[in-house]
C-alpha positions, -999 to +999 in steps of 0.1 A: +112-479+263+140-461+247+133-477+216+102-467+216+109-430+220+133-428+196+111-443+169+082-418+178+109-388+177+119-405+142+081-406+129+078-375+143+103-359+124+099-378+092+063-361+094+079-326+103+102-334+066+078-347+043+043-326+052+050-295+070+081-282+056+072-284+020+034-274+029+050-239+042+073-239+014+046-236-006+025-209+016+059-190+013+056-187-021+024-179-027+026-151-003+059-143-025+035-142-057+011-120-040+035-088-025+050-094-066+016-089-075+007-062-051+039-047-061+031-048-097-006-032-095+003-008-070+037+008-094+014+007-123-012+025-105+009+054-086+028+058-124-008+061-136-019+087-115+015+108-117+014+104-159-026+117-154-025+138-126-060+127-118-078+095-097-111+080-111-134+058-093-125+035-122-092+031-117-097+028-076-115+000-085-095-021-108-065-019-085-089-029-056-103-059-075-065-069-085-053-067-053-086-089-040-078-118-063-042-124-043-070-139-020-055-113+008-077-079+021-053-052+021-057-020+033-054+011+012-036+043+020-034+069-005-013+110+001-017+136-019+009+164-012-004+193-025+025+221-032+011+254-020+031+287-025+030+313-003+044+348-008+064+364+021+055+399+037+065+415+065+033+427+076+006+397+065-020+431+066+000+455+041+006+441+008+035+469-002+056+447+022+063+421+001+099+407+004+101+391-035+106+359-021+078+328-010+075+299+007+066+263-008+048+242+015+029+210+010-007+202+021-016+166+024-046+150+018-061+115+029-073+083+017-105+094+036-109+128+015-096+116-018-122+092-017-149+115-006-141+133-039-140+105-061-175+082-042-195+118-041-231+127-051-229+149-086-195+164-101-172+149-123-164+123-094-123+125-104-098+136-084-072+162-094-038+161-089-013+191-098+023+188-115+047+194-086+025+177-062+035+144-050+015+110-047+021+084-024+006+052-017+008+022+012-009-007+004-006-037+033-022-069+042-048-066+071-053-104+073-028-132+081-011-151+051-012-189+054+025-193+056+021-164+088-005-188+100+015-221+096+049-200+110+029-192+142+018-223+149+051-242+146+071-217+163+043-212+186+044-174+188+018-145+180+036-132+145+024-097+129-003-103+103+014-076+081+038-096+057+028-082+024+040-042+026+042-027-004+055+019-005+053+034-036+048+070-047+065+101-065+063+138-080+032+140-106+045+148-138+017+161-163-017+174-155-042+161-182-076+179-175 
């Protein structure tokens, strides 16, 4: 009996070494190759827009159809932190009170509204960004990866589906409308 155990715990293992292991070696790296891609397509995107200082539908587009072919769905978050100056007075109803001095503050704006500009009926359908302003994008995975998969089934737990996280945003440099 004990030889029989211990050859099934061998088998076992020699399975566990030659089949899974380098199987989720493999899903490891291609989730790898997709947050490099994701990485890649999202910087040149952001760098885009702050270089522009506009979004098209266009553009939306191509980085949605470059993320797709990773073979993940990923969910989109774009900010837009518009700067805002607002001059200081003592009394808000009497302009002579003006102290010479304002206040910058920053009003942000959606994925929802920023695409509801750029998908609209009529106008030029881009959406305009302003230097000073500052853009900011979160792209992550919404599915889970293969090698997440695999991991949760050997280990036996419930593992988060987002793997592939990917921040990336900054001041808009130039205005070109």
């Amino acid at each position: 009996m004990e030889n029989a155990l211990s050859k099934f715990i061998a088998i076992l293992l020699v399975l566990i070494l030659l089949y899974i292991f380098p199987i989720l070696n493999m899903f490891d790296n291609q989730e790898y190759i997709s947050r490099s891609i994701v990485l890649n397509e999202v910087t040149s995107f952001v760098d885009s827009v702050r270089n522009l200082g506009y979004i098209t539908p266009r553009m939306y587009e191509d980085l949605s159809k470059k993320l797709q072919s990773t073979g993940n769905k990923y969910v989109i978050e774009l900010t837009h932190q518009h700067l805002v100056v607002h001059p200081v007075y003592s009394d808000v109803r009497d302009l002579s009170t003006f102290k010479n001095s304002a206040k910058n503050n920053y009003e942000n704006e959606y994925s929802k509204e920023i695409l509801k500009v750029l998908y609209s009926k009529g106008g030029d359908k881009y959406y305009y960004l302003s230097s000073g302003d500052y853009f900011v994008m979160k792209v992550y995975n919404e599915n889970k990866t293969m090698a997440t998969r695999l991991k949760s089934i050997i280990l036996g737990a419930d593992l988060p589906d987002k793997t592939i996280v990917v921040n990336y945003g900054g001041m808009v440099k130039n205005e070109n409308y």
